[in-house]
C-alpha positions as CSV (number, residue, x, y, z in Angstrom):
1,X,0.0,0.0,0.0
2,X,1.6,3.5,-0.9
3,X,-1.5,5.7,-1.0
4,X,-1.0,9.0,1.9
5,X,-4.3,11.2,1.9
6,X,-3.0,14.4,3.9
7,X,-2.4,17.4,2.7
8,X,0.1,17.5,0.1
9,X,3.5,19.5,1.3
10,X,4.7,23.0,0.7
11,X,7.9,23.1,-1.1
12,X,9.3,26.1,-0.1
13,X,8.9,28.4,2.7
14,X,8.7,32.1,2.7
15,X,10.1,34.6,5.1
16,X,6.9,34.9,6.8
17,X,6.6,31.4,7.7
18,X,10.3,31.1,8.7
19,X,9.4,33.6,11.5
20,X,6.5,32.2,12.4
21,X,8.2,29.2,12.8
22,X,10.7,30.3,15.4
23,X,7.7,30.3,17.7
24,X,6.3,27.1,16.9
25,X,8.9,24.1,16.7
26,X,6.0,21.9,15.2
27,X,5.5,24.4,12.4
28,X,9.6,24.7,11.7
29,X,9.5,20.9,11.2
30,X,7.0,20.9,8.5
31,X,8.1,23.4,7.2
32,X,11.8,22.2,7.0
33,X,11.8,18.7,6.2
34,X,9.1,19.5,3.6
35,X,11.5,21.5,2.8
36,X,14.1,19.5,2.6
37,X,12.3,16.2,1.2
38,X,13.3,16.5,-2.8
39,X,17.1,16.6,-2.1
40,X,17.4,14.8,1.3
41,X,18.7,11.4,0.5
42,X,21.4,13.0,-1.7
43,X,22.2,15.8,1.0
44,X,22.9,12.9,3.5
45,X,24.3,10.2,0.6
46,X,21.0,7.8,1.8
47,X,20.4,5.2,-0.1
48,X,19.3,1.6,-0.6
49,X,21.6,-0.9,-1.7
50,X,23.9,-2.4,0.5
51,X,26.1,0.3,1.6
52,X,22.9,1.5,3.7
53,X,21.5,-2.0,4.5
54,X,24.4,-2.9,5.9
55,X,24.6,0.5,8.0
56,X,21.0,-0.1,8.6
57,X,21.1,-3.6,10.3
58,X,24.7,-3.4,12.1
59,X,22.9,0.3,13.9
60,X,19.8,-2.0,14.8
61,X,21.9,-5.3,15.8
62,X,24.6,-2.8,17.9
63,X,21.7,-2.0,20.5
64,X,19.2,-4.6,19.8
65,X,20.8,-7.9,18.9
66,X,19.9,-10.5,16.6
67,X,16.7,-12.2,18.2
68,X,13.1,-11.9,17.3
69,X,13.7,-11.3,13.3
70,X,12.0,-10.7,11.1
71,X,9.6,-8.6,13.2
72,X,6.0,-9.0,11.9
73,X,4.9,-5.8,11.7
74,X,7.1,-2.1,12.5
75,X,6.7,1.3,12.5
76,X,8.9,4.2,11.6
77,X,8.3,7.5,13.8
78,X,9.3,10.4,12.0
79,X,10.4,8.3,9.0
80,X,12.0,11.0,7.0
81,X,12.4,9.4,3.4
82,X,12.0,6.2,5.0
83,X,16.3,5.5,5.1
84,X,15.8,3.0,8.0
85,X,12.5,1.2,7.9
86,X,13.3,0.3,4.5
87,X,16.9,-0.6,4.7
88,X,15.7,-2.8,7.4
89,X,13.5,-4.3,5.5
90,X,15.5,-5.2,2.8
91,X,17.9,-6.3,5.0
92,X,15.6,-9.2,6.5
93,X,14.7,-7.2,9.9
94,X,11.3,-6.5,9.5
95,X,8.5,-8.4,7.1
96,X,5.7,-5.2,7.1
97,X,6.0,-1.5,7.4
98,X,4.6,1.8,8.3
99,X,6.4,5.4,7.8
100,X,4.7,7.9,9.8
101,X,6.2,11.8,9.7
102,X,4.3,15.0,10.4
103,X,6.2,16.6,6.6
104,X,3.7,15.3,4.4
105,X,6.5,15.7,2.0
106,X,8.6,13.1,4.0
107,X,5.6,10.6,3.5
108,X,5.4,11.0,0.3
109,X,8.7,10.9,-0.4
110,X,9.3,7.3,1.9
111,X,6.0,5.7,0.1
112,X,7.5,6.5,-3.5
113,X,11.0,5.0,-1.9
114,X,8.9,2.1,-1.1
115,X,7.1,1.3,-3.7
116,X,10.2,1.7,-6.0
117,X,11.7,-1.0,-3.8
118,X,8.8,-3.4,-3.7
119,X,8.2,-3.2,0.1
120,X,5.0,-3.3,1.4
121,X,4.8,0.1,3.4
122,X,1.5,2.0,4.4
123,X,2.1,5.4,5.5
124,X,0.3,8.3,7.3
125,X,1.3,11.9,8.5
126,X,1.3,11.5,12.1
127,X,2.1,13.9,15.4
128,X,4.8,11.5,17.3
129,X,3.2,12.6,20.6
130,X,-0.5,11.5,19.0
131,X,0.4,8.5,17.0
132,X,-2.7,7.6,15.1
133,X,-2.8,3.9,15.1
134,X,-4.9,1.7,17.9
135,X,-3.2,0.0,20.8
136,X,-0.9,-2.9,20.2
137,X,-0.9,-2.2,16.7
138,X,3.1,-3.0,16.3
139,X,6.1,-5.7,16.6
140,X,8.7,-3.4,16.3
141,X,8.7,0.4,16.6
142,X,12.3,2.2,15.0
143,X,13.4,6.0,14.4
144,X,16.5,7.3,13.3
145,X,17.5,11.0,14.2
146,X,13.6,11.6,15.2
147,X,13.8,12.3,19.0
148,X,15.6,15.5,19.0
149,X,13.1,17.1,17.0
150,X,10.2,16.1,19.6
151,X,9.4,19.0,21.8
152,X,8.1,16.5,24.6
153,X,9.8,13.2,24.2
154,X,8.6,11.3,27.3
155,X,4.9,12.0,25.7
156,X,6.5,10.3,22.7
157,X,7.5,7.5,24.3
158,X,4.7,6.7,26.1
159,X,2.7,6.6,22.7
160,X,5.6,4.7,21.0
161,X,4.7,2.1,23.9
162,X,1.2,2.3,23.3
163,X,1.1,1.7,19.8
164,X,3.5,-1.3,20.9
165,X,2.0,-4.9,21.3
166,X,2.9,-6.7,24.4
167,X,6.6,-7.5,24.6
168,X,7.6,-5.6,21.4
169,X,10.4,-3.3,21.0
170,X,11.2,0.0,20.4
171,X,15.0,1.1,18.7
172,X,15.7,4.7,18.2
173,X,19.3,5.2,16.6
174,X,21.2,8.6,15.4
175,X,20.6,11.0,17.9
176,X,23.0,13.3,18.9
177,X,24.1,13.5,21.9
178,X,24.9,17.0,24.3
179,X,29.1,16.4,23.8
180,X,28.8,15.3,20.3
181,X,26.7,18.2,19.5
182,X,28.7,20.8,20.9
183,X,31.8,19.7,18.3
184,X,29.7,18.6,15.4
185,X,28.5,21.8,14.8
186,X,31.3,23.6,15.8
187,X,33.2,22.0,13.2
188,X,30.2,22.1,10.6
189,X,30.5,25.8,11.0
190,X,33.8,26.0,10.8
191,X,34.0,24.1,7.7
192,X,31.2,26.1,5.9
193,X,32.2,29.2,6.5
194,X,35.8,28.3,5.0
195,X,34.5,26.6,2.3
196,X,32.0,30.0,1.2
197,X,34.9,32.1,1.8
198,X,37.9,30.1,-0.3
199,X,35.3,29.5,-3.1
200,X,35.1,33.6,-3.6
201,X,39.0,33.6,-4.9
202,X,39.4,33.5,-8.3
203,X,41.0,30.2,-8.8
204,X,38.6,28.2,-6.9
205,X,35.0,30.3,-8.2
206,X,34.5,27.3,-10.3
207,X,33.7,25.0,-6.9
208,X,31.4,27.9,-5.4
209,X,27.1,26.9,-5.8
210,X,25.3,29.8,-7.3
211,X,24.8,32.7,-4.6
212,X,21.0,31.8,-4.5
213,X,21.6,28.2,-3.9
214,X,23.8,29.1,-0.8
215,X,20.9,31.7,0.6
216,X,18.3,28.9,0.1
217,X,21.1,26.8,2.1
218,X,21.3,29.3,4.7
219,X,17.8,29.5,5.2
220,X,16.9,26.2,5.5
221,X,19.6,25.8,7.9
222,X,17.9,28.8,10.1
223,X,15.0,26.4,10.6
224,X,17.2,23.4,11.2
225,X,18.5,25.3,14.2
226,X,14.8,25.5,15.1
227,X,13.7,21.9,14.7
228,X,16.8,20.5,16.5
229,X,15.2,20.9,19.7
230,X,17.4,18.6,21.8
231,X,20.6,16.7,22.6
232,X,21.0,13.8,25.1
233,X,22.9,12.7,27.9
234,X,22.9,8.8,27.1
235,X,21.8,7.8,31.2
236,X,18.9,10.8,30.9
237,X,17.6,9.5,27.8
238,X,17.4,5.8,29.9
239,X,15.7,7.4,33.0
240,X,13.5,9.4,30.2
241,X,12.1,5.6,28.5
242,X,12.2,4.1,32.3
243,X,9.9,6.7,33.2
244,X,7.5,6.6,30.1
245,X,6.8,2.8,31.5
246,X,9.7,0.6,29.1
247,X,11.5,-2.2,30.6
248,X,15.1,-3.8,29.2
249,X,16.4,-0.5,28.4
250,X,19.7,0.4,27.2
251,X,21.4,3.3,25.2
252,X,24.3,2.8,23.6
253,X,26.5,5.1,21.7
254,X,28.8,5.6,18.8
255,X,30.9,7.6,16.4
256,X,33.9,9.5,17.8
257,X,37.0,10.2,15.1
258,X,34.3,9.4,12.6
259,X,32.1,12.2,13.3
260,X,35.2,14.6,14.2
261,X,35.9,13.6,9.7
262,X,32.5,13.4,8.9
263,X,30.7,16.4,10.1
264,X,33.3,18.3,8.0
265,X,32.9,16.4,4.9
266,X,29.0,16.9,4.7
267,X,29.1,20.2,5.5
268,X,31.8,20.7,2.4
269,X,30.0,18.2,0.4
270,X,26.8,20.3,1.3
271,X,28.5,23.9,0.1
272,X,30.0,23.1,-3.3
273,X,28.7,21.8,-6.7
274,X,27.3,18.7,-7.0
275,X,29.3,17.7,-10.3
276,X,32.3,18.1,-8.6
277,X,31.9,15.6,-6.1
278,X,33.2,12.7,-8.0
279,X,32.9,9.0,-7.4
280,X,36.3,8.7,-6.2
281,X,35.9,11.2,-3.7
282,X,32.9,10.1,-2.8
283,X,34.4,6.7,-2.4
284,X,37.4,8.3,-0.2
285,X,34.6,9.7,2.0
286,X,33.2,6.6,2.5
287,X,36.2,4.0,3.2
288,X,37.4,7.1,5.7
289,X,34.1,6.9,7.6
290,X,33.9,3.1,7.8
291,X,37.6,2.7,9.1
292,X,37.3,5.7,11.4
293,X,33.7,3.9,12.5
294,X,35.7,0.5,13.1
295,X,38.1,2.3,15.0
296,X,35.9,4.1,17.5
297,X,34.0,0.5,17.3
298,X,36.7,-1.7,18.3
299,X,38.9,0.5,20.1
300,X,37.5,4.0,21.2
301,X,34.7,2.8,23.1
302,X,36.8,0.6,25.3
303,X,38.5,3.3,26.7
304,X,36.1,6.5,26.3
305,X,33.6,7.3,28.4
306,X,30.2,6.9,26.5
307,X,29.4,10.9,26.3
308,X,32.2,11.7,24.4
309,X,30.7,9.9,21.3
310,X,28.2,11.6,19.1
311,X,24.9,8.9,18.6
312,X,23.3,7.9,21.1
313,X,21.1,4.7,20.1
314,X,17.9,3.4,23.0
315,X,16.1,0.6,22.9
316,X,13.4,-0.9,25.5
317,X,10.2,-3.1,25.1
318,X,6.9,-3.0,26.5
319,X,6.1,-4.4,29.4
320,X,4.6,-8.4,28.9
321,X,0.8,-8.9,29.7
322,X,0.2,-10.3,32.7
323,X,-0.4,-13.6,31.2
324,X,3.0,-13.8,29.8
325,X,5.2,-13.0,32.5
């Protein structure tokens, strides 16, 4: 099923909705990830073939394991273009799907993903703190890079573990956490304002976007710094699912020397013509991130306190009924 009935999504947004959406962080996530829905898999080199499956699953596996696969029936909250629920799908984690997002453009975007792929995805546009789907509806509940853009995300959880059947699971991967952050963006700053200044010189004009591409840039990122509403220390965001009613929670979290390289590669990647982004580079980019992701991996984390790194992945279940303790 790939049919969404909600209003259909507004491209673009003008300056008057930019500032009304400083006072309403609801409003800035339409807004932006509508937005942003045409161009977001290629702004953040999504796709789904194995490089991404493989991402997909070893994310899900790193703070869920292997058991209980494939899951019956999932949700994605605040699917974006649907990156994990359908990388997990296709890579044997979960045999049914549902995006949910509250961009109408991201919905539409994930069921066209979807249906290109063959999966068998229904979607809907959905508030994450009023999920519209009955109780015990769901296996499997994922997200990746939702929860900091939830104003209250204890409310969230709780609905995530309504919507849950007994037993079932929630995973929420990608979210950054209050260290992490703090560098990240540092550096993402850093990098973009280098990379719009060099690109003004004479020899380098020909790597510089147009001037109107880099405004629309800059005003997208304006409501980016809207919608990112939070970061997360990896023991609060535990105590924040213990106290929404999960059991069996964990957090566990990743990426060290590989966002310290990485968050300065998108943002570079992000400021310059597409055409000159070649596949070798784009392959050097790559390779770099997977060895620098092995090394915090195998290394890093055995001797870094977990704050340092800049994901923080949670996952819980839902209390058993009665019955089946």
């Amino acid at each position: 099923m790939t049919h969404v009935s909600d209003p259909a999504p507004n491209p673009h947004a003008t300056a008057d909705e930019v500032q009304a959406a400083y006072r309403d962080p609801k409003l800035a996530n339409v807004l932006y990830h509508d937005w942003e829905a045409g161009t977001y898999d290629e702004k953040w080199s999504i796709s789904y073939d194995e490089r991404c499956i493989d991402y997909a699953t070893d994310v899900f596996t790193a703070v869920a394991g292997e058991r209980d696969r494939p899951y019956p029936t999932a949700m994605e909250l605040g699917s974006g273009t649907g990156f994990f629920l359908l990388n997990l799908m296709q890579g044997g984690v979960i045999s049914k799907g549902s995006v949910t997002d509250l961009s109408p453009g991201m919905v539409e975007v994930a069921l066209r993903n979807a249906e290109s792929l063959g999966l068998d995805v229904d979607g809907r546009v959905a508030d994450a703190e009023r999920i519209p789907y009955d109780d015990d509806s769901f296996d499997l509940v994922v997200g990746h890079a939702v929860l900091h853009h939830i104003p209250d995300v204890r409310a969230a959880m709780r609905e995530v573990l309504r919507v849950l059947k007994p037993g079932g699971r929630f995973v929420f991967a990608g979210e950054p956490t209050k260290v992490g952050d703090f560098y990240a963006r540092g550096l993402g700053r850093l990098t973009w304002w280098l990379t719009t200044t060099l690109t003004k010189l004479p020899p380098l004009r020909s790597w510089r976007r147009p001037q109107a591409e880099l405004d629309e840039s800059s005003r997208a990122a304006a409501l980016e710094a809207v919608v990112d509403l939070h970061t997360f220390d990896p023991s609060e965001l535990e105590r924040t699912a213990l106290g929404a009613g999960a059991v069996d929670v964990r957090a566990v979290t990743d990426e060290f020397s590989a966002a310290l390289v990485g968050w300065p590669v998108r943002t570079f990647e992000a400021a310059v013509p597409q055409e000159k982004l070649t596949l070798r580079w784009r392959l050097f980019a790559y390779h770099a991130w997977l060895r620098l992701s092995a090394v915090d991996r195998k290394w890093l984390s055995r001797v870094l306190p977990r704050e340092l790194f800049y994901n923080v992945m949670i996952t819980g279940t839902k209390p058993a009924a009665p019955s089946e303790l």
